[in-house]
ZALO-222558 format. One record per residue (C-alpha): residue in three letters; x, y, z. Coordinates in steps of 0.001 Angstrom, whole numbers, plus 524288, in hexadecimal, padded with zeros to 5 digits. Layout:
AlaXYZ
...
END
This chain:
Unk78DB69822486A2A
Unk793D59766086653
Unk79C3F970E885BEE
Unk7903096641855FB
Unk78D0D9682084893
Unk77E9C96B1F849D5
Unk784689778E85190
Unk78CDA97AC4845AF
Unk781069799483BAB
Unk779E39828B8432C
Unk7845D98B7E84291
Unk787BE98B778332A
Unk78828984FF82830
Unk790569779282600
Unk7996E97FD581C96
Unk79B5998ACE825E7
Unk79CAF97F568310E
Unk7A8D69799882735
Unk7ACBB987608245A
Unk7AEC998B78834AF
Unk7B51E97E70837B2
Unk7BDC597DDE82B97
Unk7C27E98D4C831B8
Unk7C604987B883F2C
Unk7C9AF979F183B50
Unk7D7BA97B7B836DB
Unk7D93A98338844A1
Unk7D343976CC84BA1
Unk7DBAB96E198446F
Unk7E7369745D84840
Unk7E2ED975DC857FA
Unk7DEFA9656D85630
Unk7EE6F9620284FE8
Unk7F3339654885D78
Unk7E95495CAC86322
Unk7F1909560586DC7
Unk7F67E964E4873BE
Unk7E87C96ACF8723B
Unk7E36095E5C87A9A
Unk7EFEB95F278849A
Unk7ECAC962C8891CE
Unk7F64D96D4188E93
Unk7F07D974E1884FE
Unk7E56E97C5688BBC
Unk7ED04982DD893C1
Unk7F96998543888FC
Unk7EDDA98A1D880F6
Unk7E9E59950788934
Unk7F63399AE988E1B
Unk7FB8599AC88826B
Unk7F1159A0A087B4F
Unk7EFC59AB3C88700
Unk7FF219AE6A88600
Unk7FB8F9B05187826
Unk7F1B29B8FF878DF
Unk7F9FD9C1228836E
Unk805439C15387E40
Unk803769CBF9872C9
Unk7FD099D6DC87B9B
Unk808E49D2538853B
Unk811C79D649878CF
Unk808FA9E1C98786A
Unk809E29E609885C9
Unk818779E74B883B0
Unk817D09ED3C87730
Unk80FCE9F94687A2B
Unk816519FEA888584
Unk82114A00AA87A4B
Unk8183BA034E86D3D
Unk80DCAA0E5D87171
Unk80563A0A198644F
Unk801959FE8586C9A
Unk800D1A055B87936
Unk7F38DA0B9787462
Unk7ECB09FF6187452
Unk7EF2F9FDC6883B6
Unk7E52D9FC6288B19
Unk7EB24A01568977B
Unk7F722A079E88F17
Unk7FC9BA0E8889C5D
Unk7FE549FEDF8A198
Unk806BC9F4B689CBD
Unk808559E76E8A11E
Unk818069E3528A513
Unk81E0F9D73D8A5E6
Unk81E499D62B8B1A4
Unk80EC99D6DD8B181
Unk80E6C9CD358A5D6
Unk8173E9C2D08ACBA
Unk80D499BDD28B7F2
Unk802299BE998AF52
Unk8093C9B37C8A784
Unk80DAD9AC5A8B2BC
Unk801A99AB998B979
Unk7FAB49A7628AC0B
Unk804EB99C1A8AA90
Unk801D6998428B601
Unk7F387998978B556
Unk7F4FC9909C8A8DE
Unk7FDA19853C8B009
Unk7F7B9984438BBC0
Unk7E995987E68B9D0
Unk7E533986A68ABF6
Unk7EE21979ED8A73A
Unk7E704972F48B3BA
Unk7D99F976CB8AFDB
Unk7DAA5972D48A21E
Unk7E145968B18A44F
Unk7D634962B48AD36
Unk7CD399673D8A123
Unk7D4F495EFC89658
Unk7D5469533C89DC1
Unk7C6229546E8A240
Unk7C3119594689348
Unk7CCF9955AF88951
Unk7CAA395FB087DF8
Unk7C393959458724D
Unk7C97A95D31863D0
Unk7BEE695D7E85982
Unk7C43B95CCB849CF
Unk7BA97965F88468C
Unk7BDB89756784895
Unk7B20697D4884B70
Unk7ABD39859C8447B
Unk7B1C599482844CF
Unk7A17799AB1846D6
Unk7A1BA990E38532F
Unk7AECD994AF8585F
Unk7ABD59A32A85740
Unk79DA79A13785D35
Unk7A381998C1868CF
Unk7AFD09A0ED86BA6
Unk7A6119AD8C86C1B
Unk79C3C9A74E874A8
Unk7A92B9A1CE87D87
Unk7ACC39AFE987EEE
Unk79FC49B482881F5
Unk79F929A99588C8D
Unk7AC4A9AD0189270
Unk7A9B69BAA0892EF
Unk79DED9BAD5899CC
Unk7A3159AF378A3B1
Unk7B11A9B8848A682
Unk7A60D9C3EA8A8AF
Unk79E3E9BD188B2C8
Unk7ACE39B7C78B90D
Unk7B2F99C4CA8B931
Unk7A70F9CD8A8BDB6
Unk7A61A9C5018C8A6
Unk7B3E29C3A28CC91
Unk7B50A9D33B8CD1A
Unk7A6FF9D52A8D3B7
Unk7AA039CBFD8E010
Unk7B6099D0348E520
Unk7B9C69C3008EA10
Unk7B98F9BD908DCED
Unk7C1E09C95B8D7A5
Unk7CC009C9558E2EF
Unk7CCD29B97C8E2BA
Unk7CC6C9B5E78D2B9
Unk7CD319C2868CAFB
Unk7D4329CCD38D0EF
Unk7E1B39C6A78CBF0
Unk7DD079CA488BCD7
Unk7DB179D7C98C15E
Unk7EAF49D92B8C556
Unk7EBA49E2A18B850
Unk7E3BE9EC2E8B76D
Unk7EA469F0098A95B
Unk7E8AF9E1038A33A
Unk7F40D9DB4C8993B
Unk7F2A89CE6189170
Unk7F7D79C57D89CBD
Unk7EFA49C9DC8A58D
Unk7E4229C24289E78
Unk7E6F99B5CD8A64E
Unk7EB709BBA38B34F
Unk7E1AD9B81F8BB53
Unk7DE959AFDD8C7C2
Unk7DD2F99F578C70F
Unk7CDD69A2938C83F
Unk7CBA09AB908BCBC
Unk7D33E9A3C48B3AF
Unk7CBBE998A88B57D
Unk7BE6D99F2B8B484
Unk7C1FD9A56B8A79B
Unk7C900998A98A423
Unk7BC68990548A7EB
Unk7B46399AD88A047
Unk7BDD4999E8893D7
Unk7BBAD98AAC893E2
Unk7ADE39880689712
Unk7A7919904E88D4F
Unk7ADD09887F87FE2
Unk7AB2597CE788767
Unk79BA298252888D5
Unk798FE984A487B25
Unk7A1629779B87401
Unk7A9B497E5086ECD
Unk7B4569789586629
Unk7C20D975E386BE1
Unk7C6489805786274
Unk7BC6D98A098665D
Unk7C17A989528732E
Unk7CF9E98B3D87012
Unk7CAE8998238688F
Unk7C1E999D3F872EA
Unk7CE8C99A5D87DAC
Unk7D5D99A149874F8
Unk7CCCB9AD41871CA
Unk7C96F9ACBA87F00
Unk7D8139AE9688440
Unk7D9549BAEA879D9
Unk7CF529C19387BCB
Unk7D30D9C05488B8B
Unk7E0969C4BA8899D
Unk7DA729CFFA87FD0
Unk7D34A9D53588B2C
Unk7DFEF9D5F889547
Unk7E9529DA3D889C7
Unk7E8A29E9A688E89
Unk7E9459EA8987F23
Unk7DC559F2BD8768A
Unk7E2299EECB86A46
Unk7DBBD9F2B485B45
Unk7D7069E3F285980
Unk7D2269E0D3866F7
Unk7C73A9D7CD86827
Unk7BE0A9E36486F3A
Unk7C1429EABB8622E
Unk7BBA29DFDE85A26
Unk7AF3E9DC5485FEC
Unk7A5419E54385DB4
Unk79B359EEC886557
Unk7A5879EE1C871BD
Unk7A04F9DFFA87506
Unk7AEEB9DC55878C7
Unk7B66A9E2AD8813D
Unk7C3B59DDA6880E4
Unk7CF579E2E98887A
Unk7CAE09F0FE889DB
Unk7BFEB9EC598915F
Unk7C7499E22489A1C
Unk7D24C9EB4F89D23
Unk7C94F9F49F8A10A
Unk7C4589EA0A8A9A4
Unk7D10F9EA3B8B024
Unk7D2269F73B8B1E8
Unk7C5BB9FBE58B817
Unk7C1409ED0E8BD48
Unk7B2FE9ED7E8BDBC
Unk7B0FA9EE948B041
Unk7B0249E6238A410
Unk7AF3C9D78F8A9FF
Unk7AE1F9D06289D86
Unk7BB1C9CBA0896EE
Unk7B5899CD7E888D8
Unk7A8799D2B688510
Unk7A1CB9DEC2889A4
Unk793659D92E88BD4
Unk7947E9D3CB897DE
Unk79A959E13B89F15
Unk7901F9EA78897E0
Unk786489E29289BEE
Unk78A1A9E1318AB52
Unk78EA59EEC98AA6E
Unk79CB19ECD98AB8A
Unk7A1789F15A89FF0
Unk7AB7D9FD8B89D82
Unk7B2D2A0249892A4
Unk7B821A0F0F898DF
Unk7C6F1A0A788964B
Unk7CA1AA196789461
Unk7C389A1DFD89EFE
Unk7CC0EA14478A78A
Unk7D89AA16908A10C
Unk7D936A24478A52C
Unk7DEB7A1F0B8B07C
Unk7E60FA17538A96B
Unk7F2F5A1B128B332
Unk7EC3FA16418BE76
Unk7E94FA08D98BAA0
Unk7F22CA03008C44E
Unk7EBC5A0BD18CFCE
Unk7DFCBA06F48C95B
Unk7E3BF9F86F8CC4A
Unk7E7679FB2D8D854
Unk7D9EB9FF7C8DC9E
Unk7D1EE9F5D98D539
Unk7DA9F9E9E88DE7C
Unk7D98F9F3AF8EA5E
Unk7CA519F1958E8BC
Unk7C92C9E3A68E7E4
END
């Protein structure tokens, strides 16, 4: 799946090709203008905290607002939790950190071993939505794998994943809270995959950028009217119902995005209800899922 133009002729016509390049290219030229900051060492790591602080920072809003406005408070997940500051603060801390000391250093190594290479030409929009959807697919079947086995061998859980599992009623900031290990699975996962299928330096950038959304999405605590689950179809997705269940009952719904991969290993649950009958004892709840492990 790479950029070559035999590829693109396959894929449409050389008006259409014009047509989805001519869509994306004013977007490309304005990413290539700030050529010397996209190729700084810099700008990996700049680039995804501050598009995750971005993506947090409305349901953060959010999170204050509907203790306050009860017309939110309905689309709570968990509406008998809410998240303080005082829970938000080392979430943030420990992601700054993770950014300086972990992620800079990685991509840093990266940039110098593989300085990024900025084509004129955009892409065509078909290809970008193709690749980004097959870069999801890939990512959600490689953080399935990952997370089934890091809650099926205790050692992994207790050593690598257990820290995620601190909040058993998940909040935007708790996306990234995590140990040194996961981060860089997921983060290795996130990276390979463009790099598998050629895609386009902007392609990447998008799929980063989707991919960080959608995460955050699925740790908001939020079932709002224009949810991703809400707009795919047939119940393929399963957004932040289905993860926040995860975190509730823990040995349920492994996958961070689609539904496939839990029907078909039989790990998948919807029961939300069922669970939030006990809504008042979620923190007795956490209590006994760490007393287990």
């Amino acid at each position: 799946m790479n950029c070559s133009l035999p590829h693109r002729v396959l894929l449409s016509s050389p008006m259409e090709g014009q047509q989805g390049r001519l869509c994306l290219q004013p977007l490309w030229d304005f990413v290539t203008a700030r050529e010397p900051l996209i190729k700084s060492p810099f700008f990996p790591v700049l680039f995804s905290f501050t598009a995750y602080m971005a993506f947090c920072l409305p349901y953060v809003a959010l999170d204050f607002l509907s203790i306050r406005l009860p017309d939110l408070r309905k689309y709570k997940i968990q509406p008998q939790t809410y998240p303080s500051l005082g829970m938000m603060v080392p979430c943030i801390i420990q992601s700054v950190y993770h950014h300086v000391v972990l992620i800079f250093p990685v991509t840093f190594l990266h940039w110098y071993w593989r300085p990024m290479d900025l084509p004129v030409i955009a892409p065509e929009l078909p290809e970008v939505l193709l690749q980004v959807a097959v870069c999801l697919l890939l990512f959600d079947f490689e953080y399935f794998l990952w997370h089934l086995l890091h809650h099926k061998v205790p050692w992994l859980y207790k050593t690598f994943h257990k820290v995620h599992h601190k909040h058993v009623s998940t909040f935007a900031l708790t996306t990234q809270y995590s140990s040194v290990w996961e981060l860089l699975s997921l983060g290795f996962f996130a990276a390979v995959n463009p790099l598998l299928l050629g895609c386009h330096p902007l392609t990447e950038m998008l799929f980063f950028l989707v991919n960080i959304g959608l995460s955050v999405e699925d740790h908001s605590g939020y079932d709002l009217p224009w949810s991703t689950h809400r707009l795919v179809p047939f119940g393929l997705y399963g957004g932040a119902p289905h993860h926040d269940l995860h975190h509730l009952k823990f040995k349920s719904n492994y996958a961070p995005y689609f539904t496939h991969w839990d029907k078909l290993f039989g790990t998948f649950t919807d029961s939300l209800e069922q669970c939030l009958q006990h809504g008042f004892l979620v923190k007795a709840t956490a209590k006994q899922l760490f007393s287990k492990t």
